[in-house]
N, C-alpha and C positions, 0 to 999 in steps of 0.2 A: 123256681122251676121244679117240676117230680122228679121224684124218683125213674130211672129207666130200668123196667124187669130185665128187659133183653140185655143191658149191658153188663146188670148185677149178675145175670145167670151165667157171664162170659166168668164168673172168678169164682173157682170152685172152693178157695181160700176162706167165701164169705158166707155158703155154707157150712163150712165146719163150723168156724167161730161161734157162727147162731146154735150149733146143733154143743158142742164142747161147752157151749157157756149154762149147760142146761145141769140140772140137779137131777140126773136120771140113771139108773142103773145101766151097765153098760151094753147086759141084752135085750135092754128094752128095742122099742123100734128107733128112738132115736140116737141111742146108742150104735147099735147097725149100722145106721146112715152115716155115720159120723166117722167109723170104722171102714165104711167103703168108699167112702167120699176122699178119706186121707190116702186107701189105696189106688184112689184113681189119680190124685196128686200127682202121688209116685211113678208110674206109670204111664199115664199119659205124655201126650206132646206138649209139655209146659212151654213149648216156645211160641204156640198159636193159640188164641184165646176162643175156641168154639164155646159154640152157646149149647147149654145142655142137650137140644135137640140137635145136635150134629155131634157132637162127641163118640171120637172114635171109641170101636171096642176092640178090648185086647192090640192093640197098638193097628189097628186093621180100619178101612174104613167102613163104616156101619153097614154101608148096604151088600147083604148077602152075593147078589149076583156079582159085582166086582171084587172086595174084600181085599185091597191092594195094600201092600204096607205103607204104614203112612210114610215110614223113613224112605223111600223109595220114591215119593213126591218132592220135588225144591220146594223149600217151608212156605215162602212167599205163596205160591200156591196150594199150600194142602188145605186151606177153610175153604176156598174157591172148589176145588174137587168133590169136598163132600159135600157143599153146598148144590153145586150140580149132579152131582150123582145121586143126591137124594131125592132132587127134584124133577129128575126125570124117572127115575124109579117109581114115586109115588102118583107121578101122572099118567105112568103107563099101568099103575094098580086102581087108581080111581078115573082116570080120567081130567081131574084139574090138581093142581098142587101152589098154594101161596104162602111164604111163609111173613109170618108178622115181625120183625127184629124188633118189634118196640114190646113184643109180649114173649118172645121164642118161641115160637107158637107155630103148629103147621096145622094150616084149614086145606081137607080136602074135597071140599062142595063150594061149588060155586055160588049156591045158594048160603053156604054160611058164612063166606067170605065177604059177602055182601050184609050179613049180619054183623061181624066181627068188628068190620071197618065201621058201621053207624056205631054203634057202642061210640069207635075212636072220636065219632063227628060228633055226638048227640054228647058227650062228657065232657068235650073238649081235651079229651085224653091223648094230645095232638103235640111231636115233639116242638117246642119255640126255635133249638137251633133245627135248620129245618136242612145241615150239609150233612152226606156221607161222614159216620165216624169211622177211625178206623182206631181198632185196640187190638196190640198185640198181635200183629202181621192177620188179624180177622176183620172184615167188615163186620162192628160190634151194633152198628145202626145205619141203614138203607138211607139214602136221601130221599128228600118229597119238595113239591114245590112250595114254593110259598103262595102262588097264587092259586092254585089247583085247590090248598087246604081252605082259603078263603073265599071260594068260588059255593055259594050256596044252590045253584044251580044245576051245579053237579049231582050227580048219584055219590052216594058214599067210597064207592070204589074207586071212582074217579077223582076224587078229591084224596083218596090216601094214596094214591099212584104212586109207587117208591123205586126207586134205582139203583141197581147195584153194583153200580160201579163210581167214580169221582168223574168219569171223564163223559158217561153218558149224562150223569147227574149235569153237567155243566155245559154239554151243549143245548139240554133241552131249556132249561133256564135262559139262556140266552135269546132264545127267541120267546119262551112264553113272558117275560117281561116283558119287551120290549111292545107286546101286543097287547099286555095289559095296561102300559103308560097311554098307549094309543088310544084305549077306548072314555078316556077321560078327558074333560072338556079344558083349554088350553090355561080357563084362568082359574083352575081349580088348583088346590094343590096337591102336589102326592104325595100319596097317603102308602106306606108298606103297606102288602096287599096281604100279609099274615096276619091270622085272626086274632092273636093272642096280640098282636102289636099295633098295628095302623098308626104310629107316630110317623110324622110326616118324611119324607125322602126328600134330600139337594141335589144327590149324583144323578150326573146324568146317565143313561142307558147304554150300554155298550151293543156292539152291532151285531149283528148274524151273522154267524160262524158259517164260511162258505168252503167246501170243500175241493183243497186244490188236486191234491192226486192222492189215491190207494199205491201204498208203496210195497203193501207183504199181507200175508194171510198165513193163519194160526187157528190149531183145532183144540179148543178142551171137549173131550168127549163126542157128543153131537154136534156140537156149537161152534161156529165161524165167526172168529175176528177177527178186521182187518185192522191192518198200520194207515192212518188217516194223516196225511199232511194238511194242515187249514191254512189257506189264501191271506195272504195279510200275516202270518206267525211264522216265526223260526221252527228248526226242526226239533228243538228242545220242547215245544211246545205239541208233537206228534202227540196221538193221543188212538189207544185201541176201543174199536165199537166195534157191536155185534152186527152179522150181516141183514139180517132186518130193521135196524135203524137206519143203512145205507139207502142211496140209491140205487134200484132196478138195474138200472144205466151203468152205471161206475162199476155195480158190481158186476156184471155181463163184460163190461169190458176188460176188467184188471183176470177177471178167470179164465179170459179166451188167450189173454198175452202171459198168466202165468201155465198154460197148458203147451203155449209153444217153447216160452223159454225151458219148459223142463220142473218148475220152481221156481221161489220169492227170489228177486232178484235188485233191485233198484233200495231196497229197504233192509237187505243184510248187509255184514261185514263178517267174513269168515274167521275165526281167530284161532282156531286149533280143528284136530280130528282124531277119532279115535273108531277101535271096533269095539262093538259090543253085543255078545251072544253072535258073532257069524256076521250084521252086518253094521255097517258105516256109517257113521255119523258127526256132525261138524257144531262145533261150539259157536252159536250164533252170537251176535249184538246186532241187535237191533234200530235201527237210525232214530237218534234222537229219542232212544230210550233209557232209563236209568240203568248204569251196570250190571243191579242186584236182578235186571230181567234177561241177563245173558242167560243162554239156554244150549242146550243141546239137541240138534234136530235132525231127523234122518233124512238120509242122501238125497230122498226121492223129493222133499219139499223145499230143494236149493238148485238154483237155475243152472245147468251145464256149464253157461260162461263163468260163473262165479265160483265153480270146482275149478274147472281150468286152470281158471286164474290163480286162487289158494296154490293150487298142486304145482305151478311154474316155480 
């Protein structure tokens, strides 16, 4: 398997090394690099592993119009933050914005995005594990389908289709398998539909992810995601998507009943409260979410009954 640019650019450690291991004077330019690369070590947030195009500056996050400190982010999400803040920043400066995790790379034309990705088809420069990585509390490599990459029919852009998240990455999987078993003749055999592999498959298909209730709704930025309970799975298996992968329907309906309740209600659990700058705020958990996503939320996006209730 290659090398991955995007993961090697997540470890600024593996710059120096290259740049240190060189026989060069120290004001050369690679000596420079080597000199600022180690102040960015220090400095930086060694606890999340950004990829050189996302790497905050001066402990800030890069894009000018926010500039929020990063320590002032839950670490869990500060790759997430600059990842969307920069992606909306730069599609509100060009109009498109994609970024490549297999190259660290932001394309802002749609037209070379569509270049980029053939490069990926036409070399086969295509990753083989084909899940969400995750390095160092960062999404260090997007997920992609496997059948999407092996689909030649596709445009290049459609076949590099990548996900940035585990829990989008896996419902969509869910069903594009299951339709690609189906287009195959009964006494054939199956074949992995990844191009770098086609060795044959025994598992059988697991079923479409049906969606029993929206239990809460969460804002990073511009972006709305809701708490998804799935039909057939425990609440441990809840899982957050964006409101455009949602249904029309679910989503109309869960914003009309969190507008009368006041706020998320059926999908929190209050556990503390506090003020902060002037106003109120309640230390969420999340149903069927892992601890490290407990959070802190203000008053306005927690249902009346479920202050009430905390406050008895």
């Amino acid at each position: 398997m290659g090398r991955n640019p995007g993961l090697l650019q997540s470890l600024p450690a593996k710059a120096i090394a290259d740049n240190l291991a060189l026989a060069v004077p120290l004001r050369s330019p690679e000596g420079i690099s080597a000199l600022e690369d180690l102040i960015a070590l220090l400095t930086n947030d060694s606890r999340v592993a950004y990829q050189q195009a996302l790497q905050p500056i001066g402990g800030c996050c890069p894009i000018p119009s926010c500039a929020r400190q990063i320590e002032r982010i839950p670490v869990l999400r500060r790759w997430e933050h600059v990842y969307r803040c920069s992606k909306d920043y730069l599609e509100r400066q060009n109009g498109f914005a994609a970024f490549c995790s297999l190259c660290s790379e932001w394309i802002t034309k749609a037209e070379g995005w569509q270049i980029h990705c053939q490069s990926h088809t036409d070399g086969m420069n295509i990753p083989f594990r084909y899940d969400p990585v995750i390095f160092r509390r960062a999404m260090a490599r997007f997920g992609y389908c496997p059948c999407c990459l092996g689909n030649t029919s596709f445009s290049a852009t459609q076949r590099m289709r990548h996900f940035e998240n585990s829990d989008s990455w896996k419902r969509y999987i869910s069903e594009c398998i299951p339709e690609y078993i189906a287009t195959m003749a009964s006494n054939d055999s199956i074949l992995c539909p990844h191009p770098r592999c086609r060795a044959p498959v025994q598992s059988e298909p697991e079923g479409i992810w049906e969606v029993e209730a929206l239990l809460a709704r969460w804002k990073q930025g511009r972006k709305s995601f809701y708490l998804v309970k799935w039909k057939g799975f425990s609440d441990e298996e809840n899982t957050w998507e964006l409101r455009e992968e949602m249904s029309r329907d679910l989503v109309v309906q869960f914003d009309a009943a969190y507008s009368e309740r006041g706020g998320n209600h059926f999908g929190v659990e209050l556990l503390n409260k506090r003020t902060r700058r002037g106003k109120v705020e309640y230390f969420v958990k999340w149903k069927g979410r892992p601890t490290t996503e407990d959070s802190w939320e203000k008053e306005s996006t927690i249902s009346r009954e479920r202050i009430i209730e905390f406050e008895l």
